[in-house]
PDB file of N, CA, C, O and CB in Angstrom:
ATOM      1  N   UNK A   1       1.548 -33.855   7.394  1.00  0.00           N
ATOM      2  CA  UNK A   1       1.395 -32.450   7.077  1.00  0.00           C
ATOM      3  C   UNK A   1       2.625 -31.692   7.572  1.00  0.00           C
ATOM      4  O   UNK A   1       2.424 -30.718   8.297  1.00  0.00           O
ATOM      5  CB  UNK A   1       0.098 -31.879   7.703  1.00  0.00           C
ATOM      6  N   UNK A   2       3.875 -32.035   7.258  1.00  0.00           N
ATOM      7  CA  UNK A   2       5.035 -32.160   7.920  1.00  0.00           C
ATOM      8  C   UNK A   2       5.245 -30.335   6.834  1.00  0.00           C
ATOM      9  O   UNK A   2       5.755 -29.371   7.403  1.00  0.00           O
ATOM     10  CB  UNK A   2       6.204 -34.034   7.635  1.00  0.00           C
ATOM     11  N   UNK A   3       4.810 -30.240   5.501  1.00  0.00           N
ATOM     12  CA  UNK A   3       5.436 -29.220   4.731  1.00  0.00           C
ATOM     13  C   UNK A   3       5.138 -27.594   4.989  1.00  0.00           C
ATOM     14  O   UNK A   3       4.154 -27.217   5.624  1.00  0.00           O
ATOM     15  CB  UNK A   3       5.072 -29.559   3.385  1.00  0.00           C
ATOM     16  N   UNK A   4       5.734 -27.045   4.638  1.00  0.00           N
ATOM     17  CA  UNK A   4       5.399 -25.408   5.164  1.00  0.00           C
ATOM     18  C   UNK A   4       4.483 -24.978   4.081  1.00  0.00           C
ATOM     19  O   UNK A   4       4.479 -25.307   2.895  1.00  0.00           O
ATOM     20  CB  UNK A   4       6.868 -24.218   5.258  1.00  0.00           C
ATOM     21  N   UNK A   5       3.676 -24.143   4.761  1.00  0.00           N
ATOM     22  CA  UNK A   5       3.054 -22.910   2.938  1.00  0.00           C
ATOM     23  C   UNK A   5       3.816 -21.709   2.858  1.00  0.00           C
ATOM     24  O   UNK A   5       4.454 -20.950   3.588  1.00  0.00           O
ATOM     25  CB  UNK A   5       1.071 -22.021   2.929  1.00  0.00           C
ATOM     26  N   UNK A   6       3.475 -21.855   1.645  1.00  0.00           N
ATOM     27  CA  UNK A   6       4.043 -20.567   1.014  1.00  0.00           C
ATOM     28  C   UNK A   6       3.788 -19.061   1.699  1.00  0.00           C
ATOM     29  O   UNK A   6       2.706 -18.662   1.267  1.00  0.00           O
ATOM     30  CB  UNK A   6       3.436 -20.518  -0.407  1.00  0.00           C
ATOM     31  N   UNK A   7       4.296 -18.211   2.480  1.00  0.00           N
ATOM     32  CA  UNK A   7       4.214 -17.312   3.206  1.00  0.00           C
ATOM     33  C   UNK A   7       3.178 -16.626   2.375  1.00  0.00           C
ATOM     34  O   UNK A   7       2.104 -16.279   2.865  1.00  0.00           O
ATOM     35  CB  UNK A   7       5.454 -16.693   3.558  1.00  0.00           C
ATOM     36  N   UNK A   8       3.586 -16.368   0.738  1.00  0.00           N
ATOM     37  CA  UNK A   8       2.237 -15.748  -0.015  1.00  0.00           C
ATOM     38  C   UNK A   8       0.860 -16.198  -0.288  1.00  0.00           C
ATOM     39  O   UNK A   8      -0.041 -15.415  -0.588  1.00  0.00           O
ATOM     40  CB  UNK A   8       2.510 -15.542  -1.147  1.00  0.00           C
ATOM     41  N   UNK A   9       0.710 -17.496  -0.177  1.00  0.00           N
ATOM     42  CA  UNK A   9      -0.228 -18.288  -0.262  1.00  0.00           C
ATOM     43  C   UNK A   9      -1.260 -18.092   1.188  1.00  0.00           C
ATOM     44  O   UNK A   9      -2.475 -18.290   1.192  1.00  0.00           O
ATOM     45  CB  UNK A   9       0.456 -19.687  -0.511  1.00  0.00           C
ATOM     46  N   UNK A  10      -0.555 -17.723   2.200  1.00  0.00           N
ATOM     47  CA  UNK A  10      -1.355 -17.866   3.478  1.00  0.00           C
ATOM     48  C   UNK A  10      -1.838 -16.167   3.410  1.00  0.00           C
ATOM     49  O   UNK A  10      -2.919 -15.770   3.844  1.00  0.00           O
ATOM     50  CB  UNK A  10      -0.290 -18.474   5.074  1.00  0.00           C
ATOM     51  N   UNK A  11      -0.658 -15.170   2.690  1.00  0.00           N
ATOM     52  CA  UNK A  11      -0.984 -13.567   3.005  1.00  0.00           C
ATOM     53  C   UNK A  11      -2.353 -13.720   2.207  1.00  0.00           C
ATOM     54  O   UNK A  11      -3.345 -13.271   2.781  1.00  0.00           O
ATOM     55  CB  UNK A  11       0.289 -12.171   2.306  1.00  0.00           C
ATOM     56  N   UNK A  12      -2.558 -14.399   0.740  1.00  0.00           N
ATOM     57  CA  UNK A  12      -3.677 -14.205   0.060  1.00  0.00           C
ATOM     58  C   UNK A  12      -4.562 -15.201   0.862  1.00  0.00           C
ATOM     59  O   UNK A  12      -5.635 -14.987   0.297  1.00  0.00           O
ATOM     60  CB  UNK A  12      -3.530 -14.430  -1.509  1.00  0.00           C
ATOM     61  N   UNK A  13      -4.711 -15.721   1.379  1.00  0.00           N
ATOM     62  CA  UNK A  13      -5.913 -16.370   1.985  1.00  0.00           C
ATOM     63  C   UNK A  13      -6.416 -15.537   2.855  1.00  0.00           C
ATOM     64  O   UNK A  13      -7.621 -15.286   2.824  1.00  0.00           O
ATOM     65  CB  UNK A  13      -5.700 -17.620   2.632  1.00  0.00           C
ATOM     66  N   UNK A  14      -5.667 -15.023   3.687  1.00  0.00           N
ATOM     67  CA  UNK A  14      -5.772 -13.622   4.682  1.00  0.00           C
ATOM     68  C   UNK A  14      -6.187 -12.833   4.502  1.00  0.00           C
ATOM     69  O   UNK A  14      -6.790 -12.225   5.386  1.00  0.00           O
ATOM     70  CB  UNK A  14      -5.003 -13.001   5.053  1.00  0.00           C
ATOM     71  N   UNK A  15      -6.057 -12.183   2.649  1.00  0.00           N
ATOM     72  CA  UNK A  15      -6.866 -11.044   2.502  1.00  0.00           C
ATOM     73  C   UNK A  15      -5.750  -9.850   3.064  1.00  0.00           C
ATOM     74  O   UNK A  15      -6.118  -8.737   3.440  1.00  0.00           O
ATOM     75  CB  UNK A  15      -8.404 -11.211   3.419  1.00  0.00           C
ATOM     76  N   UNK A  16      -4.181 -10.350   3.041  1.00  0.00           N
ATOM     77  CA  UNK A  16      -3.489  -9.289   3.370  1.00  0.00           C
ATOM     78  C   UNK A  16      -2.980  -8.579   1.802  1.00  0.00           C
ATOM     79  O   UNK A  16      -2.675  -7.440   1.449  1.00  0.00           O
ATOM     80  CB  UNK A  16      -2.266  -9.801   4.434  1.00  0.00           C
ATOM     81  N   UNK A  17      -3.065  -9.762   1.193  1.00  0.00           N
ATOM     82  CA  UNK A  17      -1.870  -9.272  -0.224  1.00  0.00           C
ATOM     83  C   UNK A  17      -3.416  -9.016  -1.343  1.00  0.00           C
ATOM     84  O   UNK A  17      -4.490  -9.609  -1.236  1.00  0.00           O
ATOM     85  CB  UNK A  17      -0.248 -11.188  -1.044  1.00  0.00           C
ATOM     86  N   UNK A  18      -3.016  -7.896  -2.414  1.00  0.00           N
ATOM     87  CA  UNK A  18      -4.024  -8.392  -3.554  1.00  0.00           C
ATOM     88  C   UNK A  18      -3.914  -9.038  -4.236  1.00  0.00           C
ATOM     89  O   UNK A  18      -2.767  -9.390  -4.512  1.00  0.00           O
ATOM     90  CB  UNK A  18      -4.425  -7.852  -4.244  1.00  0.00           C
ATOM     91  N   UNK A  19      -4.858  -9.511  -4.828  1.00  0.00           N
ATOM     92  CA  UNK A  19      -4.858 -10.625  -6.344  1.00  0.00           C
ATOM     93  C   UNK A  19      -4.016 -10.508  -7.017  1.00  0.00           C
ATOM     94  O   UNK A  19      -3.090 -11.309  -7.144  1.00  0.00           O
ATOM     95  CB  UNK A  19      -5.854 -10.577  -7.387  1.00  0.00           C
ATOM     96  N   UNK A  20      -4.221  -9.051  -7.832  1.00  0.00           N
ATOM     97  CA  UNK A  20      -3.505  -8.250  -8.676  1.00  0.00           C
ATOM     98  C   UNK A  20      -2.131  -8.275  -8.216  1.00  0.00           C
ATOM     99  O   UNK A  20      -1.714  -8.033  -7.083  1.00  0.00           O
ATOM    100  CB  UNK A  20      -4.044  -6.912  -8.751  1.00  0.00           C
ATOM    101  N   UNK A  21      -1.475  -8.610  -9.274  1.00  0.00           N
ATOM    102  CA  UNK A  21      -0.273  -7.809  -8.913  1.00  0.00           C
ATOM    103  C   UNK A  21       0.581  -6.984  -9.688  1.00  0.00           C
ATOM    104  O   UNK A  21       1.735  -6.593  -9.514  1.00  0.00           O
ATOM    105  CB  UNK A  21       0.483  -8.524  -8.468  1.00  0.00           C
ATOM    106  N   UNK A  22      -0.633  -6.734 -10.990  1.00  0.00           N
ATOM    107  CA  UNK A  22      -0.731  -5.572 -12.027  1.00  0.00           C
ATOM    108  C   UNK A  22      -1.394  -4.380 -11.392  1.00  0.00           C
ATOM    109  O   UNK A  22      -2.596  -4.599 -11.543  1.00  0.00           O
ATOM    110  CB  UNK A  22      -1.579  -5.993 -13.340  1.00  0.00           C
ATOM    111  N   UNK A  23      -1.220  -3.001 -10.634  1.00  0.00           N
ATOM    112  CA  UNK A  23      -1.695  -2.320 -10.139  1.00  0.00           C
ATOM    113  C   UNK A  23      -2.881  -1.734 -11.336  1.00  0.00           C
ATOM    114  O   UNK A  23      -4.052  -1.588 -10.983  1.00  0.00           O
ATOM    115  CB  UNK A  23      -0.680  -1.576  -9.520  1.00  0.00           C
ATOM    116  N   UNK A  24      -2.565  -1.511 -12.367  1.00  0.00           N
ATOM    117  CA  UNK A  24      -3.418  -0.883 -13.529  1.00  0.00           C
ATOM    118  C   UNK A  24      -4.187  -1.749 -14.120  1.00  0.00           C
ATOM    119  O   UNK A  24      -4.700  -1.319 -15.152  1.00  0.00           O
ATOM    120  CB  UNK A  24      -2.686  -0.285 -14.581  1.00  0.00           C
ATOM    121  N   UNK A  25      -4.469  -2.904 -13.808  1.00  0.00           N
ATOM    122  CA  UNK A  25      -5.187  -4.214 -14.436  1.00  0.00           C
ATOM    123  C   UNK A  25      -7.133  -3.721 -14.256  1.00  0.00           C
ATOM    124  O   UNK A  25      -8.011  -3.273 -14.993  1.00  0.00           O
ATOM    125  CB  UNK A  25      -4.587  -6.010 -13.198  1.00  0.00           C
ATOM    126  N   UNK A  26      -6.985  -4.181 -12.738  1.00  0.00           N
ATOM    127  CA  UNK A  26      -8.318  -3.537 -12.107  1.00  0.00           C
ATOM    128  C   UNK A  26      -8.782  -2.636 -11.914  1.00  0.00           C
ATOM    129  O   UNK A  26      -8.219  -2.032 -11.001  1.00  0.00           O
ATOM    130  CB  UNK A  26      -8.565  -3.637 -11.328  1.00  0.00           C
ATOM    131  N   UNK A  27     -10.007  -1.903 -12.515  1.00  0.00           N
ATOM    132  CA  UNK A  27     -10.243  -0.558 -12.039  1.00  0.00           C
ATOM    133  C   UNK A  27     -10.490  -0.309 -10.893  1.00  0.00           C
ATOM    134  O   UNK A  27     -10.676  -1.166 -10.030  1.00  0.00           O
ATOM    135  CB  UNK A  27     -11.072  -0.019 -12.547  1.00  0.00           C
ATOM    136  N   UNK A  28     -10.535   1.212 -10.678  1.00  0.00           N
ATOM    137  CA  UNK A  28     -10.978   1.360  -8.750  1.00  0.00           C
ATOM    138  C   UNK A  28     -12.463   1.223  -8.583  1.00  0.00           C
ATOM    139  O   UNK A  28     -13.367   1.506  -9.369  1.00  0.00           O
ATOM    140  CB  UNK A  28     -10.595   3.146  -7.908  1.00  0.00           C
ATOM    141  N   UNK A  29     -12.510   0.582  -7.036  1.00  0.00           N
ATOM    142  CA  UNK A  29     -14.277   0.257  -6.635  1.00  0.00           C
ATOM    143  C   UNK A  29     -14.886   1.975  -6.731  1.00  0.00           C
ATOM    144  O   UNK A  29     -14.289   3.028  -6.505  1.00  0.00           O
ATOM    145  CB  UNK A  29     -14.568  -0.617  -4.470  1.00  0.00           C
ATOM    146  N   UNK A  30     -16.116   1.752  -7.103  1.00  0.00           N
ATOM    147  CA  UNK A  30     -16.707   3.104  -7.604  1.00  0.00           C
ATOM    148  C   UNK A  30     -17.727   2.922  -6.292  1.00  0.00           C
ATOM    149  O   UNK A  30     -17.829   1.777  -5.852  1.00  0.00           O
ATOM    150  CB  UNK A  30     -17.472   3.220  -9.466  1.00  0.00           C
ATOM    151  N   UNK A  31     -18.537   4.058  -5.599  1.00  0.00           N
ATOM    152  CA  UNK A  31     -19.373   3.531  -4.351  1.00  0.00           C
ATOM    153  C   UNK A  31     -21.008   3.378  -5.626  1.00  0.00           C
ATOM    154  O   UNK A  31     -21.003   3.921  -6.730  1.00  0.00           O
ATOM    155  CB  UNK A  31     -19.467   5.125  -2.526  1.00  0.00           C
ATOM    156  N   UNK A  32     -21.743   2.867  -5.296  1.00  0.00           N
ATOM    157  CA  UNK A  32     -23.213   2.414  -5.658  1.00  0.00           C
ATOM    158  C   UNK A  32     -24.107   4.202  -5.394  1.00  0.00           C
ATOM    159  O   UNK A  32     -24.147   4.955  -4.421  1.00  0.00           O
ATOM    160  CB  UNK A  32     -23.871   0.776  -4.238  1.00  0.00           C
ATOM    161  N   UNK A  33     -24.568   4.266  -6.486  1.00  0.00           N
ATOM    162  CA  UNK A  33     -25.688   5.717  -6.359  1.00  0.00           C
ATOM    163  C   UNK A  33     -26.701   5.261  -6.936  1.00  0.00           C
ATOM    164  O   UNK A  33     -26.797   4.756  -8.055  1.00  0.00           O
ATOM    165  CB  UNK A  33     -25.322   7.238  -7.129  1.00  0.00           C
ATOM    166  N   UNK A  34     -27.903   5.551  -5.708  1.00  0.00           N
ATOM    167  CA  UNK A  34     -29.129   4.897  -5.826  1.00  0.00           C
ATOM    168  C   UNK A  34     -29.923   5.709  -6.681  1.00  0.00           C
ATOM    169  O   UNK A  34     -29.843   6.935  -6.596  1.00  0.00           O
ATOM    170  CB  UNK A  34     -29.778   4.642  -4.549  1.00  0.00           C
ATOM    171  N   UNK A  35     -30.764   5.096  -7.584  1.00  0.00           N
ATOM    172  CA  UNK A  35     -31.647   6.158  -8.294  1.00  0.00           C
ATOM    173  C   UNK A  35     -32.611   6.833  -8.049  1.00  0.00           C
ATOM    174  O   UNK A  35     -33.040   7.791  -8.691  1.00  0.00           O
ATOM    175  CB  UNK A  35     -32.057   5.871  -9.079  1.00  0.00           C
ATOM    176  N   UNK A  36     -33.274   6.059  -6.470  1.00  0.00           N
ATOM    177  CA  UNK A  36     -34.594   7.054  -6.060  1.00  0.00           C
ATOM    178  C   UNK A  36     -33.632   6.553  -4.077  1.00  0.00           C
ATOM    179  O   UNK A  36     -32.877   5.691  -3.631  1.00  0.00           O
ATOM    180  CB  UNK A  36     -37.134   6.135  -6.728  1.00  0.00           C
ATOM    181  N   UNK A  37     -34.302   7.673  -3.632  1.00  0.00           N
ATOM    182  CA  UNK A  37     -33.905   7.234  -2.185  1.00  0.00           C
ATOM    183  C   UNK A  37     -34.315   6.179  -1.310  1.00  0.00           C
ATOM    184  O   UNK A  37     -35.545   6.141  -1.283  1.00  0.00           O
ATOM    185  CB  UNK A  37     -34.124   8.104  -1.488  1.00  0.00           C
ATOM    186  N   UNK A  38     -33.870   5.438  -0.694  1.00  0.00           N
ATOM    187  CA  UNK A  38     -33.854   3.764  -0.236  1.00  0.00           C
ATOM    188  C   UNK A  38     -35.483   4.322   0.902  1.00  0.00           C
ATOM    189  O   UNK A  38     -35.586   5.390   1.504  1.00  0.00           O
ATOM    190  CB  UNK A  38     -31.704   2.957   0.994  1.00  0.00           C
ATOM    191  N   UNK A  39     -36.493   3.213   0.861  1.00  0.00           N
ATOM    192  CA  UNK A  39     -37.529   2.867   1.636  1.00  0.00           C
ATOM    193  C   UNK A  39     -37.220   2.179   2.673  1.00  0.00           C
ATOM    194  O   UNK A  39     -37.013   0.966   2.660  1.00  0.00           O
ATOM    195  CB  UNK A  39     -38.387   2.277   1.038  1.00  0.00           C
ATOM    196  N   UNK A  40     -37.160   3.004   3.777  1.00  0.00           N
ATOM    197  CA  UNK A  40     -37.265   2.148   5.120  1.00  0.00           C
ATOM    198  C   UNK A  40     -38.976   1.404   5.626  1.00  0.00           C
ATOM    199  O   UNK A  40     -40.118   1.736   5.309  1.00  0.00           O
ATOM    200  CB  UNK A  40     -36.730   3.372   6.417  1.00  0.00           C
ATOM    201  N   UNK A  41     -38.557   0.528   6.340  1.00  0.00           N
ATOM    202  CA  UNK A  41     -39.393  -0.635   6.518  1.00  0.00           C
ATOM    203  C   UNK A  41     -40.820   0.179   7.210  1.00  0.00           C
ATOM    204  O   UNK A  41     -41.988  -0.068   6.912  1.00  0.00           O
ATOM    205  CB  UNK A  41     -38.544  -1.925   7.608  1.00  0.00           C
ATOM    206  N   UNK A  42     -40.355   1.157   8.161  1.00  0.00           N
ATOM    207  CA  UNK A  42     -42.070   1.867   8.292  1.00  0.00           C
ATOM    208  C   UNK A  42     -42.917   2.603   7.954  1.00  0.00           C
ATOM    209  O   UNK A  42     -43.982   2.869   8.510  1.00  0.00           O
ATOM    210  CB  UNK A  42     -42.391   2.276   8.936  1.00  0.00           C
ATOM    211  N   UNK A  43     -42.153   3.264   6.289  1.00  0.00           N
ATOM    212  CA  UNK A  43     -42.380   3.935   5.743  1.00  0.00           C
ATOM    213  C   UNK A  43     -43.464   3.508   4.707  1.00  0.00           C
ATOM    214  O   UNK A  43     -43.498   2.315   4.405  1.00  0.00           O
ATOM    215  CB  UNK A  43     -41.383   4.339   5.513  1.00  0.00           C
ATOM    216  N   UNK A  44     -44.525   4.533   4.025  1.00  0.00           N
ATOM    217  CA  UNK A  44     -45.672   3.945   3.419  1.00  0.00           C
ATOM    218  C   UNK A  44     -44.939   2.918   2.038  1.00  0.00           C
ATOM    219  O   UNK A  44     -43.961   3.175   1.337  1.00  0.00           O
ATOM    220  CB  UNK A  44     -46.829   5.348   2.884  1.00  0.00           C
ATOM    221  N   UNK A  45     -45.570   2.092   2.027  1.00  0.00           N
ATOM    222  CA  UNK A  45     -45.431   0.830   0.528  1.00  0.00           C
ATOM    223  C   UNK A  45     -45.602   2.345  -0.582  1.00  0.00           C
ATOM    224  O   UNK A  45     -46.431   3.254  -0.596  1.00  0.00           O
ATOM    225  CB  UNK A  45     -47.399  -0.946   0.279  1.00  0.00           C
ATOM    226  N   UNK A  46     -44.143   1.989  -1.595  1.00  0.00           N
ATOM    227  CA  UNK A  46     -43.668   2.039  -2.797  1.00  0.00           C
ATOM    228  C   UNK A  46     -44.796   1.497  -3.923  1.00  0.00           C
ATOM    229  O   UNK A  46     -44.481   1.352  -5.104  1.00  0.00           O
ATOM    230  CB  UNK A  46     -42.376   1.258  -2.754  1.00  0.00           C
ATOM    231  N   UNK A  47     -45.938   1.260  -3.495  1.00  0.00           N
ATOM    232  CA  UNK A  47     -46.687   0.664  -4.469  1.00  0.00           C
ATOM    233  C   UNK A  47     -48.004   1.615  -4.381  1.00  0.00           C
ATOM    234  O   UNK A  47     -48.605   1.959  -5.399  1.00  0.00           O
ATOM    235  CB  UNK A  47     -46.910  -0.975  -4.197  1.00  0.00           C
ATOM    236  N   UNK A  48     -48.476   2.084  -2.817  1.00  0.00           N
ATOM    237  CA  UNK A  48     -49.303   3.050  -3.194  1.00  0.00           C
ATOM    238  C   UNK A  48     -50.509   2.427  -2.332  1.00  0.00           C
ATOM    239  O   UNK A  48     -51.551   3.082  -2.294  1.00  0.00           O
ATOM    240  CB  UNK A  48     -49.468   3.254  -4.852  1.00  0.00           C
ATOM    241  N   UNK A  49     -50.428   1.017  -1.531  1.00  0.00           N
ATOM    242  CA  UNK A  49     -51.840   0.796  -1.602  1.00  0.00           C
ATOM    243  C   UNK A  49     -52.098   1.455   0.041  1.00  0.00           C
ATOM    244  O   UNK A  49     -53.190   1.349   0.599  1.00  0.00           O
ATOM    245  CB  UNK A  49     -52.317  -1.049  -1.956  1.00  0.00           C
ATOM    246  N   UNK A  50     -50.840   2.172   0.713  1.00  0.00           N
ATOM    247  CA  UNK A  50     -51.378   2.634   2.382  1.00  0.00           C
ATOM    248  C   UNK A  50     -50.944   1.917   3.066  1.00  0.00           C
ATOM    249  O   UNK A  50     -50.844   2.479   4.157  1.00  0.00           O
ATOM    250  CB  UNK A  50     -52.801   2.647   2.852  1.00  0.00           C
ATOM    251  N   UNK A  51     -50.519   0.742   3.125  1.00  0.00           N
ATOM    252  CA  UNK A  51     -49.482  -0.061   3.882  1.00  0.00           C
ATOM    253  C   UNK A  51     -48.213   0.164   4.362  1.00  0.00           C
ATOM    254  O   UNK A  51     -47.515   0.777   3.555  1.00  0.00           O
ATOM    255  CB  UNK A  51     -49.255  -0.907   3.324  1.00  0.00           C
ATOM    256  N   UNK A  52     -47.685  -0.115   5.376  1.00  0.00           N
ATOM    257  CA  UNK A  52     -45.824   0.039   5.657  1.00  0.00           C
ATOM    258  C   UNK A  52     -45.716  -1.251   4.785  1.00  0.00           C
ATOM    259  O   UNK A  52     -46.305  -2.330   4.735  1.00  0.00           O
ATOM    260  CB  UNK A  52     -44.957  -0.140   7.697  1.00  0.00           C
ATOM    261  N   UNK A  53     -44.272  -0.394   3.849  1.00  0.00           N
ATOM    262  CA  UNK A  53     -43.230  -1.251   3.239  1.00  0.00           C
ATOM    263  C   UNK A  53     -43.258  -2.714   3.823  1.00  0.00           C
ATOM    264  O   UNK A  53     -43.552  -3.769   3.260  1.00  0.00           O
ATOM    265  CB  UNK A  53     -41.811  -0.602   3.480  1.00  0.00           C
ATOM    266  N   UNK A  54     -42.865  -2.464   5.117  1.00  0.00           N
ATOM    267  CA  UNK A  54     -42.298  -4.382   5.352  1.00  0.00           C
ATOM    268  C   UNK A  54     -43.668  -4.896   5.772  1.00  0.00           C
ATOM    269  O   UNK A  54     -43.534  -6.080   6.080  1.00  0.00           O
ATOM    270  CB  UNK A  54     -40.837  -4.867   6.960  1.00  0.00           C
ATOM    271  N   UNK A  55     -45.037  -4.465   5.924  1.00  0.00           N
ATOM    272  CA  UNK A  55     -46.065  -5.505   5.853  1.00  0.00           C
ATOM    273  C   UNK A  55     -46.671  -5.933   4.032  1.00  0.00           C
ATOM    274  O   UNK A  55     -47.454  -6.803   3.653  1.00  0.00           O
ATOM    275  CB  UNK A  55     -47.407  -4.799   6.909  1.00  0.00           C
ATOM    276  N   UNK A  56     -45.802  -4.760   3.167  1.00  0.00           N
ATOM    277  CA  UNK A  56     -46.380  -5.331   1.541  1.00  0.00           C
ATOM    278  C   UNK A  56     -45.137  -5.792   1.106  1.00  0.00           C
ATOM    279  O   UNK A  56     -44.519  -6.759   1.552  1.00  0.00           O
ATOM    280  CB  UNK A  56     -47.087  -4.082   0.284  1.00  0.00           C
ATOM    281  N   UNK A  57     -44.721  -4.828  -0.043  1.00  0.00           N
ATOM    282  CA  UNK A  57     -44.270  -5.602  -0.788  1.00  0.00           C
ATOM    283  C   UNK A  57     -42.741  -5.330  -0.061  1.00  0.00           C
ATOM    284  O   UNK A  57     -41.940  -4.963  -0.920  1.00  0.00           O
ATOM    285  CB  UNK A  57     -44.630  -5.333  -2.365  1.00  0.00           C
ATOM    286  N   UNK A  58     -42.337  -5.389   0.854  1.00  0.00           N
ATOM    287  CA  UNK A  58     -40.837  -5.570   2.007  1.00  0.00           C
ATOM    288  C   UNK A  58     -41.209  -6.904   2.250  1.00  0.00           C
ATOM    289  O   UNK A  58     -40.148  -7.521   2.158  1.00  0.00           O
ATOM    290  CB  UNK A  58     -40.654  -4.489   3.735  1.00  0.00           C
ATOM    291  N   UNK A  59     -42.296  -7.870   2.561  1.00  0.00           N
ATOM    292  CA  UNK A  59     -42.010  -8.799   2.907  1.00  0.00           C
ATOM    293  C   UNK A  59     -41.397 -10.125   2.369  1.00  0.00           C
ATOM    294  O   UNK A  59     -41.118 -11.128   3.025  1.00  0.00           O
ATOM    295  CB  UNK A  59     -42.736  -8.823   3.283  1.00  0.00           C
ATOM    296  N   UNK A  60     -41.235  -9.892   0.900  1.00  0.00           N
ATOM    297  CA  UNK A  60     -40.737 -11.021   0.483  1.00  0.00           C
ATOM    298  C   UNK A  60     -38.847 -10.814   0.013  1.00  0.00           C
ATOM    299  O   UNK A  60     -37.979 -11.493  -0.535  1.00  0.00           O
ATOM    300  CB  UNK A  60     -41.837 -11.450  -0.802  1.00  0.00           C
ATOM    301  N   UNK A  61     -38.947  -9.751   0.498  1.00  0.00           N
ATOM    302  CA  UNK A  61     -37.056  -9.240   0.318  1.00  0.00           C
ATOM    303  C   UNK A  61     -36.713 -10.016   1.457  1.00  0.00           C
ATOM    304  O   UNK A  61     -35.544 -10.067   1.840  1.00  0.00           O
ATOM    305  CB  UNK A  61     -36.426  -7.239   0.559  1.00  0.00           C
TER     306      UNK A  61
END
């Protein structure tokens, strides 16, 4: 294992360099907008029957 790597080969393994190296190729990351507001785990079950979320239907997520 006597050979060197490629200085670019190690920056992209690193996660220093991008893929791209067409700046206009990829569009930009857009953030995620939820359609109803996120159910936390002690909050009543999304289904209605009087239960917390993570003893119904949270438990199989």
């Amino acid at each position: 294992m006597s050979e060197k790597i490629d200085p670019s080969v190690t920056a992209r393994i690193e996660g220093n360099e991008p893929r791209c190296s067409n700046a206009g190729c990829c569009p930009p990351k857009t953030p995620i907008t939820r359609v109803a507001p996120k159910v936390g785990r002690n909050d009543p079950c999304i289904c209605g029957n009087g239960r917390k979320f993570k003893k119904c239907c949270g438990r199989n997520l």
